[in-house]
Structures are given as structure tokens and as C-alpha cells.
DSSP file (Angstrom, degrees, kcal/mol; ACC not computed):
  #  RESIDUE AA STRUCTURE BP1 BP2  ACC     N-H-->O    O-->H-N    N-H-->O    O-->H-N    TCO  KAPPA ALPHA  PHI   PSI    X-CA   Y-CA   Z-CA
    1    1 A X     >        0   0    0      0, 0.0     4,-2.4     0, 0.0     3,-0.2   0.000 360.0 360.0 360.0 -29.9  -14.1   51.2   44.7
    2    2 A X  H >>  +     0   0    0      1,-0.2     4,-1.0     2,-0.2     3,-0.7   0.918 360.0  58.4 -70.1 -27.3  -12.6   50.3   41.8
    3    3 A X  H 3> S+     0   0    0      1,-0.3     4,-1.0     2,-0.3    -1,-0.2   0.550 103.8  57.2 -53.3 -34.6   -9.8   53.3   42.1
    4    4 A X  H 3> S+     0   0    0     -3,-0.2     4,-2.0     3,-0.2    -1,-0.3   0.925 114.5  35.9 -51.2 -50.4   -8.7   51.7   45.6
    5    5 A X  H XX>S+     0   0    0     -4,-2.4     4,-2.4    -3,-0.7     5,-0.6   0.995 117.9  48.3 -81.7 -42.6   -7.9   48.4   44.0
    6    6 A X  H 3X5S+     0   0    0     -4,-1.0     4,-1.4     1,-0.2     5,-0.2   0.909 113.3  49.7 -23.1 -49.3   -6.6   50.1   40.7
    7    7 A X  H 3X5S+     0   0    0     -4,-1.0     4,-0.8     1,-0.2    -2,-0.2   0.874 114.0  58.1 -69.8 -36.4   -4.4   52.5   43.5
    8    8 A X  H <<5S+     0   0    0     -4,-2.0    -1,-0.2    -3,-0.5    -2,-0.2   0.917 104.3  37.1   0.9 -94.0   -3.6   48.8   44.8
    9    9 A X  H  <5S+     0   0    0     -4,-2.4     3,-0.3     1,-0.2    -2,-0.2   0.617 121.7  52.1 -79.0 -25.9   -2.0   46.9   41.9
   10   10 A X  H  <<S+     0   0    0     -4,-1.4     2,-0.3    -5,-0.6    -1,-0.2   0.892 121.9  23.9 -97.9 -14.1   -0.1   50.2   40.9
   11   11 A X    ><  -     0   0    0     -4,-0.8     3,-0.7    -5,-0.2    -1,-0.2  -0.711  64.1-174.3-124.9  78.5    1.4   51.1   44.1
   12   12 A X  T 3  S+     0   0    0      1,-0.3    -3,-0.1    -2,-0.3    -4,-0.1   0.749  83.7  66.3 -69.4   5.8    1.8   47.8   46.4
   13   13 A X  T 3  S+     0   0    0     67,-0.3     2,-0.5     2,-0.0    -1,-0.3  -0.466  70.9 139.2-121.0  69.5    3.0   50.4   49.4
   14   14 A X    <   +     0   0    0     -3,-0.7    66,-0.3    -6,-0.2     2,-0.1  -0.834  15.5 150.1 -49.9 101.7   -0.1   52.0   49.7
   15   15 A X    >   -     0   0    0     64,-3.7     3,-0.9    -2,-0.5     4,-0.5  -0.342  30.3-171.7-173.4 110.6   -0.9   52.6   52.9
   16   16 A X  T 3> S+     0   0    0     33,-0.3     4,-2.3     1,-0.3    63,-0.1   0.267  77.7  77.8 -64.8 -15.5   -2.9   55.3   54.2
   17   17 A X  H 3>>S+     0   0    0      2,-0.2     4,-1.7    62,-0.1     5,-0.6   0.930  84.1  66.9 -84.6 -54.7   -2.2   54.8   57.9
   18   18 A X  H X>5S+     0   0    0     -3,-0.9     4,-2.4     2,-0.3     3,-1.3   0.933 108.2  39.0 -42.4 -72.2    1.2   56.5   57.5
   19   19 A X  H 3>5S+     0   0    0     -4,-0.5     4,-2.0     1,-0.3     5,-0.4   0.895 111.2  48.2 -46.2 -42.8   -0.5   59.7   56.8
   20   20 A X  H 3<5S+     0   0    0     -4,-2.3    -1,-0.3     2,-0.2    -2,-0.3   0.342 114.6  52.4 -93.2  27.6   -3.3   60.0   58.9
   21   21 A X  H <X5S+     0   0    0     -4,-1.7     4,-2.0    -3,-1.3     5,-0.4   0.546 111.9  49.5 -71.9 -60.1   -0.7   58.9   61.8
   22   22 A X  H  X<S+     0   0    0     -4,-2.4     4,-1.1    -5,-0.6    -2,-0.2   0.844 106.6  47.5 -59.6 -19.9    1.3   61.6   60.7
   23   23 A X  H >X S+     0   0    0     -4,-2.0     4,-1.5     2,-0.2     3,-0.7   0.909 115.4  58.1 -87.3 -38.8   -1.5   64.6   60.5
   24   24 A X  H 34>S+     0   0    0     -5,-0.4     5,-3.4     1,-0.2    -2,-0.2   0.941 106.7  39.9 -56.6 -46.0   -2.2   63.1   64.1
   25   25 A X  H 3<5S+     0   0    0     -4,-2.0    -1,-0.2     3,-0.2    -2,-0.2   0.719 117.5  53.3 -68.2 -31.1    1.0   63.6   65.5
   26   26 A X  H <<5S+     0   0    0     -4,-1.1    -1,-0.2    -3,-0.7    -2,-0.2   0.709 112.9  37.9 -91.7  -6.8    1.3   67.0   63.8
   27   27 A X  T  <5S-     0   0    0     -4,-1.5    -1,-0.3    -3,-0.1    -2,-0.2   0.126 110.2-120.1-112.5  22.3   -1.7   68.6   64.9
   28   28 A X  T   5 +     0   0    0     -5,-0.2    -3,-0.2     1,-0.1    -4,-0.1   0.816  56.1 157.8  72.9  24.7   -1.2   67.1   68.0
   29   29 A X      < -     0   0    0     -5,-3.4    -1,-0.1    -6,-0.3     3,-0.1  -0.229  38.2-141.4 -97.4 166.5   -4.8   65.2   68.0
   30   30 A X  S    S-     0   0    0      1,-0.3     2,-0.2    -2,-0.0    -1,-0.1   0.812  70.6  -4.8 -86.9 -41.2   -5.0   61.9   70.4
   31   31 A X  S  > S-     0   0    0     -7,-0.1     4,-1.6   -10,-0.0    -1,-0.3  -0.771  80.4 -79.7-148.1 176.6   -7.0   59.6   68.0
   32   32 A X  H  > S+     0   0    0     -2,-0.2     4,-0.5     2,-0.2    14,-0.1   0.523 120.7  56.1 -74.4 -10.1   -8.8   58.9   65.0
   33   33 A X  H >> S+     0   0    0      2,-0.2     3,-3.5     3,-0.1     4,-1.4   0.972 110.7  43.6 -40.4 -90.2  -12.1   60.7   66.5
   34   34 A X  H 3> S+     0   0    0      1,-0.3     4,-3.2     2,-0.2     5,-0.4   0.894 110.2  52.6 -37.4 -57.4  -10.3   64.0   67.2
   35   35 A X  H 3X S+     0   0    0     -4,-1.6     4,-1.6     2,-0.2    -1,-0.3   0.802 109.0  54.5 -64.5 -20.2   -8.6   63.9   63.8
   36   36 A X  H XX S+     0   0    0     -3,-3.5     3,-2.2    -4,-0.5     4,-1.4   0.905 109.3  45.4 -53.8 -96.0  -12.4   63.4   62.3
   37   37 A X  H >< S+     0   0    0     -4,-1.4     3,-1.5     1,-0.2    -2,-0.2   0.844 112.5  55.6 -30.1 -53.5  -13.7   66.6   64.1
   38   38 A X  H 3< S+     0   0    0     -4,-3.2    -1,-0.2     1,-0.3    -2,-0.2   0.830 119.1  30.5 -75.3 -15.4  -10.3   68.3   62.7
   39   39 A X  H << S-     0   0    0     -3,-2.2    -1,-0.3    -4,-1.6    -2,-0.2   0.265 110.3-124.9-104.0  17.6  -11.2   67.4   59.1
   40   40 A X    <<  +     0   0    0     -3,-1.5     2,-0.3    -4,-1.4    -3,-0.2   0.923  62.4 126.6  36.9  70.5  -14.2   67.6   59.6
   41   41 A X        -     0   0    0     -5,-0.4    -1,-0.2    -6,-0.1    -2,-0.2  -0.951  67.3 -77.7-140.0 156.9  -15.6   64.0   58.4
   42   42 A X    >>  -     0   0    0     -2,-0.3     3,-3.8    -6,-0.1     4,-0.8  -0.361  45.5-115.2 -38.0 120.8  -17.6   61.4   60.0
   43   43 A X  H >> S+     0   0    0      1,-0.3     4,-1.8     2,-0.2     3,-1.7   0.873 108.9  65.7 -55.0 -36.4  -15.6   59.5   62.3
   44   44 A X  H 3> S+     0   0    0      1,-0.2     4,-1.2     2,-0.2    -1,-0.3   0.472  86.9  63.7 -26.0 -16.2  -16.2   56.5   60.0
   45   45 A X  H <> S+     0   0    0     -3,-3.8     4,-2.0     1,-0.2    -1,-0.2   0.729  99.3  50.2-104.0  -6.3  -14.6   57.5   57.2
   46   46 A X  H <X S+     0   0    0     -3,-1.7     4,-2.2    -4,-0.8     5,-0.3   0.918 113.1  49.5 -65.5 -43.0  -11.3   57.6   58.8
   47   47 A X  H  X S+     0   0    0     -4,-1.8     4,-5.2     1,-0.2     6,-0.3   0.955 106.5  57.1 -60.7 -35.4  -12.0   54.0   60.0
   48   48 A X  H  <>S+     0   0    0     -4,-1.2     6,-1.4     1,-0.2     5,-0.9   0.915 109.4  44.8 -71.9 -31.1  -13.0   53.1   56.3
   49   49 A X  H  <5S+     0   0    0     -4,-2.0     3,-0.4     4,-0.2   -33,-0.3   0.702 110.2  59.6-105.7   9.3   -9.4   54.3   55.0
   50   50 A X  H  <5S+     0   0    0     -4,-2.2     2,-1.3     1,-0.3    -2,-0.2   0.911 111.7  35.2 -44.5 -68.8   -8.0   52.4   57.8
   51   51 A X  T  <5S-     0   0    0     -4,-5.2     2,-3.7    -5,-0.3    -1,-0.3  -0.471 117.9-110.6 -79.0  62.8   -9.3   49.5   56.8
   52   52 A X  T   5S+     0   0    0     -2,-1.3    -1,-0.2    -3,-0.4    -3,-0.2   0.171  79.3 126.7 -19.7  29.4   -8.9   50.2   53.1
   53   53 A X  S   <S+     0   0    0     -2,-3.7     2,-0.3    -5,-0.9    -1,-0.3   0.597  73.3  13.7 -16.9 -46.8  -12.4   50.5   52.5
   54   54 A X  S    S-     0   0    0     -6,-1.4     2,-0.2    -9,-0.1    -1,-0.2  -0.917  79.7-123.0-158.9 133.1  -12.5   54.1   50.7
   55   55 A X        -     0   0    0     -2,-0.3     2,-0.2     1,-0.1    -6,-0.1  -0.566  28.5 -92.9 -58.2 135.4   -9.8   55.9   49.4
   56   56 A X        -     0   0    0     -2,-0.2     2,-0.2    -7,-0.2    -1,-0.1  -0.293  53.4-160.8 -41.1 119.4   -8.5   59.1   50.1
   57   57 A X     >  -     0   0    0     -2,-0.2     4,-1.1     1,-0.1     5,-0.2  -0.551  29.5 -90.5-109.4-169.1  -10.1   61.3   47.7
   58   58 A X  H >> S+     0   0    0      2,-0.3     4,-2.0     1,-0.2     3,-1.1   0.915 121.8  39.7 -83.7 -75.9   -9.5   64.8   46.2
   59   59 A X  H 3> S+     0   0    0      1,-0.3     4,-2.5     2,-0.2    -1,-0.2   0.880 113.0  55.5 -55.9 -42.6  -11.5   66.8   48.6
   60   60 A X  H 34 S+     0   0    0      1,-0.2     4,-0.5     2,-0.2    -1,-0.3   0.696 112.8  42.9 -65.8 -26.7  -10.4   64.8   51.5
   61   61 A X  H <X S+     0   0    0     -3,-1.1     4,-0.9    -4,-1.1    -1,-0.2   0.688 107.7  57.6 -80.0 -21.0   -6.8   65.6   50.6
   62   62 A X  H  X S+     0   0    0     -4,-2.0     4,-2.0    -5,-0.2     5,-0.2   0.815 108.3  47.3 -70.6 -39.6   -7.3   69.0   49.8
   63   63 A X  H  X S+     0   0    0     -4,-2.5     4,-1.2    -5,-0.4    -1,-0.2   0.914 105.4  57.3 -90.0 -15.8   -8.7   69.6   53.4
   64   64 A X  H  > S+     0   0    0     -4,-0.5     4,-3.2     2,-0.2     5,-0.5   0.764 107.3  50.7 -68.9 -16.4   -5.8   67.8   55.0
   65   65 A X  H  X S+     0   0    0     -4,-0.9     4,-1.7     1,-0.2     5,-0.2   0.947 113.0  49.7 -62.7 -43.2   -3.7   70.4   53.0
   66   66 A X  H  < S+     0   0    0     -4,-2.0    -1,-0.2     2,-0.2    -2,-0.2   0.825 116.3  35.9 -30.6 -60.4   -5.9   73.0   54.6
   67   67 A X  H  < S+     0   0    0     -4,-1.2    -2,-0.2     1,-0.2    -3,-0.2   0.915 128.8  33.8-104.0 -48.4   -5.8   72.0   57.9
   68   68 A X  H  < S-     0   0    0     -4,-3.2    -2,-0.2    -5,-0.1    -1,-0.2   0.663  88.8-128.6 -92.5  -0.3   -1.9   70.8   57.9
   69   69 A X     <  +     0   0    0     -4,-1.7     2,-0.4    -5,-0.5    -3,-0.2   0.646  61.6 140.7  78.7  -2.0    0.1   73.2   55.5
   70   70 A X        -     0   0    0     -6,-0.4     5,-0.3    -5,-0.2    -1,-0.2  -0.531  57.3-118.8 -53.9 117.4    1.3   70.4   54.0
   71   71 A X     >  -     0   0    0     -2,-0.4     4,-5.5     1,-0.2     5,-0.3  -0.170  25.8-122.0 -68.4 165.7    1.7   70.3   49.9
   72   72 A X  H  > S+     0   0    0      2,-0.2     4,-0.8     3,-0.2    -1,-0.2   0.612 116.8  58.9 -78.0  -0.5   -0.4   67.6   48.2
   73   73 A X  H >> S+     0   0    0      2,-0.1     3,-0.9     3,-0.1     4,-0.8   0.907 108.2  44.4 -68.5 -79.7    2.7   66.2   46.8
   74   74 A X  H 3> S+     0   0    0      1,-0.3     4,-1.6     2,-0.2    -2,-0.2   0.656 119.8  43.3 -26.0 -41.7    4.1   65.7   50.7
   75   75 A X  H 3X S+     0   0    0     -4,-5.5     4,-1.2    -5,-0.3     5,-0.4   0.981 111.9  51.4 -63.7 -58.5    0.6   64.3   51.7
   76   76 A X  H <X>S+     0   0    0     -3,-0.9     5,-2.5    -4,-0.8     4,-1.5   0.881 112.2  50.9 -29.1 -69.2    0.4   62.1   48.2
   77   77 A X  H ><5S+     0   0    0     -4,-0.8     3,-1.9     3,-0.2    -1,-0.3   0.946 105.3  56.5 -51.9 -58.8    4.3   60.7   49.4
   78   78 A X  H 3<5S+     0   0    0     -4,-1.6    -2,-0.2     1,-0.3    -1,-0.2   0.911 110.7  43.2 -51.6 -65.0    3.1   59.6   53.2
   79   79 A X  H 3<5S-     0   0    0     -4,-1.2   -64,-3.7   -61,-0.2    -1,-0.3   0.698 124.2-108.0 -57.8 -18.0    0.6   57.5   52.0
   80   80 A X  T <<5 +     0   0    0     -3,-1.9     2,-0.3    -4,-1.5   -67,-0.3   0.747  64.9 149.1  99.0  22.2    2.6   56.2   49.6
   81   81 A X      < +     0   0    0     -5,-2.5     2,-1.6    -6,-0.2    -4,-0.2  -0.418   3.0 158.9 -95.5  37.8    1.2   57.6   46.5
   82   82 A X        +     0   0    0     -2,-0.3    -1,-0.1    -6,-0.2     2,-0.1  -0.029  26.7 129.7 -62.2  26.3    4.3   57.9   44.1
   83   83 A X        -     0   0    0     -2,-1.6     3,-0.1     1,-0.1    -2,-0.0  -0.499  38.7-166.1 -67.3 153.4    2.0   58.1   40.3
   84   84 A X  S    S+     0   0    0      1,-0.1     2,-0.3    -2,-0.1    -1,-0.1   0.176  77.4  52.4-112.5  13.6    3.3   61.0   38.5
   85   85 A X        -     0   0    0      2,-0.0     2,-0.4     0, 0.0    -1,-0.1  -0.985  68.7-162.8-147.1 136.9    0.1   60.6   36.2
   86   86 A X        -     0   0    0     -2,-0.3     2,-0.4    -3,-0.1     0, 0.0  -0.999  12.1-160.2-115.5 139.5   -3.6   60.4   37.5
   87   87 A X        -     0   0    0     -2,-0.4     2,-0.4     0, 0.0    -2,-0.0  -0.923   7.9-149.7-104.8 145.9   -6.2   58.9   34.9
   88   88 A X        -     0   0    0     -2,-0.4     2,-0.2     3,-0.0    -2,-0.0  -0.911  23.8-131.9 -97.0 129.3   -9.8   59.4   35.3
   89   89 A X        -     0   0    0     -2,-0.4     3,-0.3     1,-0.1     4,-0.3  -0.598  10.7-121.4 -93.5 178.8  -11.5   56.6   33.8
   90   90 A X  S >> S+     0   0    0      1,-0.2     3,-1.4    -2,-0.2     4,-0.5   0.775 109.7  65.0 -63.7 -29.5  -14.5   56.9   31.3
   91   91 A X  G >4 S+     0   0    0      1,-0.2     3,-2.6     2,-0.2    -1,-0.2   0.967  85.9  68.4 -62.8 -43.7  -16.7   54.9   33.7
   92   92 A X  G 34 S+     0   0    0     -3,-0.3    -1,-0.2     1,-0.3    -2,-0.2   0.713 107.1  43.2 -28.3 -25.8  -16.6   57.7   36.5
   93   93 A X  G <4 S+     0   0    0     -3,-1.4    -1,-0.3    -4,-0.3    -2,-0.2   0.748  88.8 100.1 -98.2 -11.5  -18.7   59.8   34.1
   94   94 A X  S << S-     0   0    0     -3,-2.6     2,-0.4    -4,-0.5    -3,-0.0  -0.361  78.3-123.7 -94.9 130.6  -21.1   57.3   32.9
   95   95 A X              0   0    0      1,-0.2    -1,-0.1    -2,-0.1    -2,-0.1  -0.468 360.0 360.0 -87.1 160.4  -24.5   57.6   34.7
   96   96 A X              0   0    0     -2,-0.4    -1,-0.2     0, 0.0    -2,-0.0   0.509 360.0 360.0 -94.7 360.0  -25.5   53.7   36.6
């Protein structure tokens, strides 16, 4: 969770809706449902990065790439994801 608020405070035009409207409109989908079944996620987790709940993450951009032919810079820019550097921090690796 912290890497959404991090993704936050470094980018204040965040905003995740701008993509997944745009993979809807390009695959032709009706809703956030359909576009679940076409990435094949729980429809929740679309709702959760509505509501900025959970980020898009690695895999989950990697299968929009998949599924729309898009590059992951071109996804990265619709959401609004203009770092030219990602850091991992040390906690990720640290067991809880």
C-alpha cells in the first residue's frame, strides 16, 4: 500500500481510470466486469484500482500488454505514470 501513496506524492496525475477506460473502449468491452474476465482478474480488483485501493502492478500491466498490444511505456503514460526510474524499496524484501 505504501507504493500507491509513494506513486501518489510523486505523480499528483495518477489516475488509473484513464487506462482501464481506454483498454475498454479498445477491446470493445461494455464494463468493468467484462474487462475483468478479459484480463482475467477478479472483478474486484478492477473496482479496487478504481477507487485507488491497489495499484496496478507488474503482472497486471504485463497482461494488459498481452491482451491490448500496447507497449508498457503507452500503458505507464494513460495512467499517468511518467517516472523514468522505478525503486524497489528494501522493505518489499523484508519478511513481516
Amino acid at each position: 500500500m505504501s507504493n500507491l501513496l509513494d506513486l501518489k506524492s510523486d505523480d499528483i496525475n495518477y489516475d488509473p481510470d484513464t487506462l482501464l477506460d481506454a483498454i475498454i473502449k479498445q477491446l470493445n468491452l461494455k464494463n468493468d466486469a467484462a474487462l475483468s474476465r478479459a484480463l482475467e482478474v477478479a472483478p474486484p480488483v478492477i473496482s479496487k484500482i478504481r477507487h485507488h485501493k491497489l495499484p496496478i502492478g507488474a503482472s497486471l500491466l504485463i497482461r494488459m500488454h498481452e491482451v491490448t498490444d500496447l507497449s508498457i511505456k503507452d500503458l505507464r503514460d494513460l495512467m499517468g505514470d511518467r517516472r523514468a526510474k522505478f525503486r524497489i524499496s528494501d522493505q518489499q524484501f523484508k519478511p513481516k
